[in-house]
C-alpha positions as CSV (number, residue, x, y, z in Angstrom):
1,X,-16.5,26.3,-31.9
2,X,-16.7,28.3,-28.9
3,X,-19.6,26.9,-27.5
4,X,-18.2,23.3,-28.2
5,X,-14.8,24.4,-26.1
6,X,-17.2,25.7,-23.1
7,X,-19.3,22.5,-23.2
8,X,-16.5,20.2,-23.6
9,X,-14.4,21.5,-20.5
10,X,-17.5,21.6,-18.3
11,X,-17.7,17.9,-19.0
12,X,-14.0,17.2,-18.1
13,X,-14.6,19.4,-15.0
14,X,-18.0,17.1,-14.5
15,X,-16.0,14.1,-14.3
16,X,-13.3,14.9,-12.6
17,X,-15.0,15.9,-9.5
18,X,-16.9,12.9,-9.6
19,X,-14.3,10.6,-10.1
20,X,-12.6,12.6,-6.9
21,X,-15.8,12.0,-5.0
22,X,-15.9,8.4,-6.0
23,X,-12.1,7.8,-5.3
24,X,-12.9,8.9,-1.6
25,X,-16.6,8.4,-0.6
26,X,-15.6,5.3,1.6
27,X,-13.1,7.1,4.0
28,X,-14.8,7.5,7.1
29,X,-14.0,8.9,10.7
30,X,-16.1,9.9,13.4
31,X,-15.4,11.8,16.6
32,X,-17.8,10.5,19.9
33,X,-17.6,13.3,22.9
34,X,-18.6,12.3,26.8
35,X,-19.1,15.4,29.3
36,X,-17.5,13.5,32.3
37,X,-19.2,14.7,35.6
38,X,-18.1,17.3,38.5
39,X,-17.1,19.5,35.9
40,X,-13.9,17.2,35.2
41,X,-13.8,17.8,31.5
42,X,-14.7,16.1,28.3
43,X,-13.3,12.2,26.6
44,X,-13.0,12.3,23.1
45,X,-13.0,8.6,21.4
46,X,-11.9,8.8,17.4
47,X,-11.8,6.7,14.7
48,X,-10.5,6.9,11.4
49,X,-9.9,4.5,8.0
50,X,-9.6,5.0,4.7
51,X,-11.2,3.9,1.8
52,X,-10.5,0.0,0.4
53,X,-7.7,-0.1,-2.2
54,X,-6.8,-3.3,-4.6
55,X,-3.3,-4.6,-4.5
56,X,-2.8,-7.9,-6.2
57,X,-5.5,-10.3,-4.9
58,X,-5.7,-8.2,-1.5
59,X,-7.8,-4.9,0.1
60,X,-6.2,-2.8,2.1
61,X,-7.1,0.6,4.1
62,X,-5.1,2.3,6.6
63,X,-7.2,3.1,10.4
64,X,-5.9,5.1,13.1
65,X,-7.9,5.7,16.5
66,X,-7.2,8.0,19.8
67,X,-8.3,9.0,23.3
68,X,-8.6,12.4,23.9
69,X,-9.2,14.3,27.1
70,X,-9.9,17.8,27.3
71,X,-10.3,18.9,31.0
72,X,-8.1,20.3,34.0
73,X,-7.9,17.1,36.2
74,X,-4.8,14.5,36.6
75,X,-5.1,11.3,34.4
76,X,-4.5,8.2,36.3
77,X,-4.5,6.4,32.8
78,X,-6.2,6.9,29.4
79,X,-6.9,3.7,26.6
80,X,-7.2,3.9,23.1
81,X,-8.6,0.1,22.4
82,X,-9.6,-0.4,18.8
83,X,-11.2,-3.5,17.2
84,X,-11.5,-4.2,13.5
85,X,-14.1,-6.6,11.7
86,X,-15.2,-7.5,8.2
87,X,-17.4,-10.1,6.7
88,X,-15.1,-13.3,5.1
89,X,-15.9,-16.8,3.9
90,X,-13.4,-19.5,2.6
91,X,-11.0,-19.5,5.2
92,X,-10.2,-15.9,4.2
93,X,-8.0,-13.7,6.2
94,X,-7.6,-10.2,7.7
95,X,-4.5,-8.6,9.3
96,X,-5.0,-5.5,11.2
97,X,-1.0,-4.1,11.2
98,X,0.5,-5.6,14.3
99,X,2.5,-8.5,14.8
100,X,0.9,-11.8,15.2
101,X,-2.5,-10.2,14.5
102,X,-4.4,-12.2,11.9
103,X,-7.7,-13.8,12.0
104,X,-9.7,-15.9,9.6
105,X,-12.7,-17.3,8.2
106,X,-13.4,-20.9,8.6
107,X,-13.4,-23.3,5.6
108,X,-17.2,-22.8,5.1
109,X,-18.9,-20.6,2.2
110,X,-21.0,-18.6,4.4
111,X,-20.2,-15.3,5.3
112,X,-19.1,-14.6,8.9
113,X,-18.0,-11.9,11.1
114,X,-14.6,-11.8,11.8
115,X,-12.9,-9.5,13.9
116,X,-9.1,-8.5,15.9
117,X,-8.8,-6.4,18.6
118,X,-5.4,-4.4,19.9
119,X,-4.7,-1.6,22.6
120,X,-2.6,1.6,23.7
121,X,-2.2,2.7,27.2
122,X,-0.7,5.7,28.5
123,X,-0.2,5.7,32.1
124,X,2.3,8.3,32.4
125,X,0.2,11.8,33.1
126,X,-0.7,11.9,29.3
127,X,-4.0,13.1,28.4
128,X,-3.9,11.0,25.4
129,X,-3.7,7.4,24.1
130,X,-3.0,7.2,20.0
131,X,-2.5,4.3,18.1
132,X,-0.2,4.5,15.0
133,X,-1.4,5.0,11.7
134,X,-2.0,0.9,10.6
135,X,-2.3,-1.0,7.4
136,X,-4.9,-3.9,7.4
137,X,-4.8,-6.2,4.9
138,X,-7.9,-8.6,3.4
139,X,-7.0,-11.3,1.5
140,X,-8.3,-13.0,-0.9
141,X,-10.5,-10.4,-2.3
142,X,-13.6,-12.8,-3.3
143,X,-14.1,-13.6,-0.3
144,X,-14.7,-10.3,1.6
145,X,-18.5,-9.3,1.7
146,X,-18.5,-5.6,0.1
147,X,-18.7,-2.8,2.9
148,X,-18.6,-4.8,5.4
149,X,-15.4,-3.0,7.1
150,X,-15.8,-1.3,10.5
151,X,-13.5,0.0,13.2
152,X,-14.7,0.4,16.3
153,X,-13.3,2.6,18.9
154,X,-13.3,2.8,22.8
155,X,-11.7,5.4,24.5
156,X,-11.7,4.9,28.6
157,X,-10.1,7.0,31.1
158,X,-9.1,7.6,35.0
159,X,-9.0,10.4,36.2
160,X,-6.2,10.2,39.5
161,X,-8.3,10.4,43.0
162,X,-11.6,9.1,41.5
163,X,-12.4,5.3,41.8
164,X,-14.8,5.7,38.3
165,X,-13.9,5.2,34.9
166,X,-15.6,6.0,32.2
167,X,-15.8,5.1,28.1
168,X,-17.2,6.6,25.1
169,X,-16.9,4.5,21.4
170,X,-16.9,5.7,17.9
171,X,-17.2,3.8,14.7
172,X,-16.5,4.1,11.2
């Protein structure tokens, strides 16, 4: 009986840290790093989304991205510009969290890339640009072409008394 107990609860422990890894194996982030010149520092461009979760007849995943520099210089500015894409057919839609922000598939039955693009500027001295933690929204869910989903990420700065920018993207 005792043997049965051990074997049993190595089972549940089996599939419980599977069905963890499962639950989370499509949350993604990466971090991109560019050693600016004239020993002015590092940008850091990150992106960031969750997994795809079912509601109703939708998918939805949260993204956040930023612009991150690391260095001793004045910032003229800093951008955090963020673009999100999916395949869709069937005049399928996609909303990436921001106000007026949807985009759609046309009427036709072949997949097609579809993508929305938003930004956030700090010009103030900061060293960096964050977007808020966003909520996109596919809809209807038939007509999204599994893992398809990216963000894409490009941080840019300026640093104050150079005329150069420069940009570094991540993806997930």
């Amino acid at each position: 009986m005792k043997n049965f107990f051990m074997f049993f609860m190595s089972v549940v422990v089996t599939i419980s840290v599977f069905s963890f890894s499962a639950g989370t194996a499509d949350a993604a982030s990466q971090a991109k790093k560019l050693s600016l010149p004239s020993g002015y520092g590092t940008l850091t461009s990150n992106a960031w989304r969750s997994y795809l979760t079912t509601s109703g007849n939708t998918y939805q995943f949260d993204y956040q991205t930023s612009a991150v520099y690391s260095g001793n210089k004045k910032v003229e500015w800093i951008k955090t510009s963020w673009e999100a894409s999916a395949s869709l057919r069937n005049s399928a839609s996609m909303s990436i969290g921001i106000s007026a922000d949807g985009v759609s598939a046309s009427t036709s039955s072949t997949w097609q890339n579809v993508s929305k693009s938003a930004y956030w500027q700090n010009s103030n001295g900061a060293k960096g640009a964050y977007s808020t933690r966003r909520n996109a929204v596919i809809k209807p869910r038939g007509d999204y072409k599994s893992g398809t989903v990216v963000i894409q990420n490009e941080a840019k700065i300026k640093i104050k008394g150079d005329a150069r920018t420069w940009a570094i993207n991540a993806s997930v």
